[in-house]
Structure formats: C-alpha cells, structure tokens
N, C-alpha and C positions, 0 to 999 in steps of 0.2 A: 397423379400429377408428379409425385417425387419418390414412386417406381415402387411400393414399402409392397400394394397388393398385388400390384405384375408380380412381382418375386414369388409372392405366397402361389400367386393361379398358375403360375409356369410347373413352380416345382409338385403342386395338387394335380395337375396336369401330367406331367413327367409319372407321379406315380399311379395313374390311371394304368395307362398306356402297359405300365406292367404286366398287369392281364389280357391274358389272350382273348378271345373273341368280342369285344364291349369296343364301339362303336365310341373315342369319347373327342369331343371336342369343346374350344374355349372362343369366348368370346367374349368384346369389350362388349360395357351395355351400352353404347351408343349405338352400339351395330345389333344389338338383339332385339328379337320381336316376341310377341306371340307364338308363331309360324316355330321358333326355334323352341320355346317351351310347350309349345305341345308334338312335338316330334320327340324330347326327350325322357327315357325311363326314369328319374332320375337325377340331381342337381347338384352344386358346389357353389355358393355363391361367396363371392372374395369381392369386401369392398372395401374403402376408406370411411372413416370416421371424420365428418365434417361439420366441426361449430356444434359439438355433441349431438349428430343426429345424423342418418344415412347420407352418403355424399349424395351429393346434385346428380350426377350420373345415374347411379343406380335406384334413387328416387324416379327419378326419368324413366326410366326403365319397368318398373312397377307400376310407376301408374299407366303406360303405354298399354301394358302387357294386361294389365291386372282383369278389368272385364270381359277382355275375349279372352281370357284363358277361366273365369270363372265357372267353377261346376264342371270343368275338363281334366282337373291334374288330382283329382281326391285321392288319395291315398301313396302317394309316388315320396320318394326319399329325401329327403334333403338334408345337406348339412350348411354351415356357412364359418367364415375365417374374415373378422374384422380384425386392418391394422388401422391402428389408433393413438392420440400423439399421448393420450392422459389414461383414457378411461373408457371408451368402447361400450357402458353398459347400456347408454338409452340408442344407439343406432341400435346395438341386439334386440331390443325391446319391438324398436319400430320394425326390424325387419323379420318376428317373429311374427310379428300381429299378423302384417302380410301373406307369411306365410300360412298362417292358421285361417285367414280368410281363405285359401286357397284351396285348404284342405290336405294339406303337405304334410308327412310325416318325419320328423325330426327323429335322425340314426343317429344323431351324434352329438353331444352339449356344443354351442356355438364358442368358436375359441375366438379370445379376443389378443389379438397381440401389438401390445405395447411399445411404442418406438420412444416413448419419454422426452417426447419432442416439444417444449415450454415456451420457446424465446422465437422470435420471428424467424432466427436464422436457421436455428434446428427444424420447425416447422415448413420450409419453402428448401431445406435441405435434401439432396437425396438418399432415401431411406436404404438403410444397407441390414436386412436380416440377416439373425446369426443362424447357422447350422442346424442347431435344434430344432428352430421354428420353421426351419423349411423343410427339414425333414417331417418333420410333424403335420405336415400340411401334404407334405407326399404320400406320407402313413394314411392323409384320411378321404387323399383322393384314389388310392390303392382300395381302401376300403371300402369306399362306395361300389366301384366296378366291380370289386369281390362279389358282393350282396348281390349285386345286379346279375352279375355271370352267374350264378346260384341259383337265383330265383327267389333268393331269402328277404328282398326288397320288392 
C-alpha cells in the first residue's frame, strides 16, 4: 500500500535476473495461485507487516494456496523480506509456520526491515528504502537463482 515491499521485490527481483539461465518472475499476491507455486523451484516472499501480523494480502494468498499446494513443494527454498513500520517478528513467525506446513526449506534467516513508521502520518506515508536494504534484498534474490542455477537448492 505505501510501496516499502514493492521496492524490496523489484530490487530481489532485479537481482535474480542477474543469473543466467533461471526462469524468475514476481508477483502480487492478489494475482498468485497455486498453479504459480507449484511451477516454481524455489521462492522470495516480500510482504508488509500489518497490525503485527502478515498483511491481509499475503495472508490471502496462503490460505488460497495453502492445501492445494500441500505435500507438493517439500523440500524447495525459500527465503522471505518483511517491511515492517516497528517490529516484523510475529508476521516472521506466522509466515514461517506456513512455510514449515509446506515443507519449505529456509536458505536464508528471514530479514525483517524496519521503516520506524509510528504516527498515522509515517505509517499511510510512502515508504522510501535506503540503499543498503535494497541492495540487500537483490544480494538475496541473486542468491536464490544462484543455488537454483547450481542445483545446490
């Protein structure tokens, strides 16, 4: 809604594509299915932190997905990039559970990034990442299609 995780999945995005032969593509969860997670080797999930708990979207998205994909993705990579206006740690939680229901294997500690966003205005503001965090986010979407193109995932 105020652009903090578009930023993070554009530039995780950006540094996929680094790698030569890896197939990668991004999508909102409003527009993802099933059908898209089990075509993929592989995952990045980038969401908001909502009311300390995954946003509405990507809760959506989970639960859409969640039992036709169960027992189909065991053992496949995943990493995730929560921005968050305080604290980020119980969306990690809830969208680790998920993933563990899934059978997902975690490449990477889930980063949580902080927009320090307190007051009505900061929070409905739009979120402007610094440098670091978006390189950081291209470093570990470079990294996945690494592993992928590897075969090491």
């Amino acid at each position: 809604m105020t652009g903090g995780s578009e930023s993070l999945a554009r530039a995780a995005y950006d540094g996929a594509w680094r790698v030569q032969d890896v197939d990668v593509q991004i999508f909102n969860a409003a527009d993802a299915h099933s059908e898209h997670m089990l075509a993929a080797d592989g995952y990045l999930f980038v969401f908001p932190e909502n009311l300390a708990a995954i946003s509405g979207g990507m809760k959506s998205f989970f639960d859409r997905c969640y039992y036709s994909c169960l027992g189909a993705l065991n053992g496949r990579p995943y990493a995730m990039i929560i921005c968050a206006g305080s604290d980020g740690r119980n969306a990690v939680t809830e969208a680790e559970r998920i993933a563990t229901g899934w059978r997902l294997r975690q490449i990477a500690p889930s980063a949580i990034i902080c927009t320090q966003a307190q007051t009505p205005e900061a929070i409905l503001a739009p979120k402007i990442i610094d440098a670091l965090h978006l390189s950081a986010a291209a470093e570990l979407g470079e990294q996945i299609a690494t592993g992928l193109q590897m075969g090491i995932y």
